[in-house]
C-alpha positions, 0 to 999 in steps of 0.5 A: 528481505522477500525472495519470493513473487509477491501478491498485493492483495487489495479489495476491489470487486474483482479479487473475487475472481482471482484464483486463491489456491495458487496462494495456498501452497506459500509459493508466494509472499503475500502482502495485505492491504487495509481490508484484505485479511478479511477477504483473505480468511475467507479464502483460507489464505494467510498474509506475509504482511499486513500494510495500513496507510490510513491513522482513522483504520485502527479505528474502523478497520479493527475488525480486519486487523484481527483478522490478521491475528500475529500477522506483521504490520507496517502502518503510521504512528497515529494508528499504532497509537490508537491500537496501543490504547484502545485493541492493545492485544491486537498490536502485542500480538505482532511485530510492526514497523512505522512508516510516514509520508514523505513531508508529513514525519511525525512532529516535525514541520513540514520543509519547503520544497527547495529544503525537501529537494536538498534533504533528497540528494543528502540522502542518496535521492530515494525520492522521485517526485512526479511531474506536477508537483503535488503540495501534499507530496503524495505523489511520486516513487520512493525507493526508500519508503521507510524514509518516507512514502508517496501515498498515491492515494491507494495503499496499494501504492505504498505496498509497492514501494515497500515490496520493491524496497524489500527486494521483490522482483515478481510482483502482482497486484489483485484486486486493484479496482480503482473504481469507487466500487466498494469492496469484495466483502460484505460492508455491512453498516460500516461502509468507508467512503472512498475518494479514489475517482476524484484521486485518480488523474491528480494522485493516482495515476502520475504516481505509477506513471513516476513508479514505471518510469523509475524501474523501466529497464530494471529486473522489476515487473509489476503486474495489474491483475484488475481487469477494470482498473483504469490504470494505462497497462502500459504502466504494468509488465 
């Protein structure tokens, strides 16, 4: 359990305007996502936790993923299984845990909606489903993400639901752009193309929406650091 503040650190543009040194000192817990080691080396700052959500980063992100030598991971089957056969040292070198989307568990077929809904209140109802009902279900809040996660298209999202479930209550998010703007560091020749924009109304933003209304009235604050994410701040504390 983490029962210290929390860091997400993502890596749109503006994380580089983000004061590191608050982060040096082990004050509070940082979290990692896709990219962020790299940034993270660069600014002498060790994660807590290092989060993937996309199978394809084993492969075009492993040049991040050892820049988080040791360093846990929570990430899906199919890039555990890349990692096992292809950078087997990278994954022996640390602890990890498996998480899957929500409808889309490994081997298993997908459920009707009705079949899913039941399944929900059998367990407790650790999921809530957006408004509109997305037919990939990446869109909604899991309070029990190693059940099953919302993606809401940006790794960020599921950072946060894991931080929340791993009993964060002072959470901030740096370097959450959503703009479709590349990334704090130097792509080179291995620009990954994003779809955040087209995400964004669909995905995105019904996602945190469906996140703040679950933890209105709780102990729970998340803060956006960005300051050009399109996301509402009324969203955020």
């Amino acid at each position: 359990m983490i029962d210290r503040p929390v860091t997400i650190v993502a890596t749109g543009p503006s994380a580089k305007d983000y004061n590191w040194e608050e982060l040096r000192d082990g004050g509070r817990f940082v979290i990692a996502v896709a990219g962020a080691p790299t940034l993270l080396k660069n600014v002498n700052v060790r994660p807590d936790l290092f989060v993937v959500s996309d199978s394809r980063f084993a492969r075009y992100g492993i040049e991040h993923i050892r820049n988080a030598v040791g360093v846990p991971m929570v990430t899906v089957l199919r890039g555990v299984s890349f990692l096992a056969t292809e950078s087997r040292n990278e994954l022996l070198s640390r602890p990890f845990s498996l998480i899957e989307q929500i409808n889309s568990w490994y081997g298993l077929p997908k459920l009707p909606h009705d079949a899913l809904l039941a399944l929900n209140e059998q367990s407790g109802s650790p999921f809530h489903f957006a408004n509109t009902l997305d037919p990939h279900y990446r869109t909604g809040w899991s309070a029990s993400p190693e059940l099953g996660y919302f993606s809401g298209c940006t790794v960020a999202f599921v950072a946060l639901q894991l931080a929340v479930r791993l009993g964060a209550r002072d959470i901030e998010i740096v370097g959450m752009d959503l703009t479709g703007a590349g990334r704090v560091y130097d792509e080179g020749a291995n620009v990954v193309r994003n779809s955040l924009m087209s995400h964004y109304q669909p995905v995105i933003l019904p996602s945190f929406e469906t996140m703040a209304s679950v933890l209105k009235g709780s102990e729970i604050k998340v803060r956006n650091i960005s300051p050009v994410c399109a996301l509402p701040r009324s969203l955020f504390a």
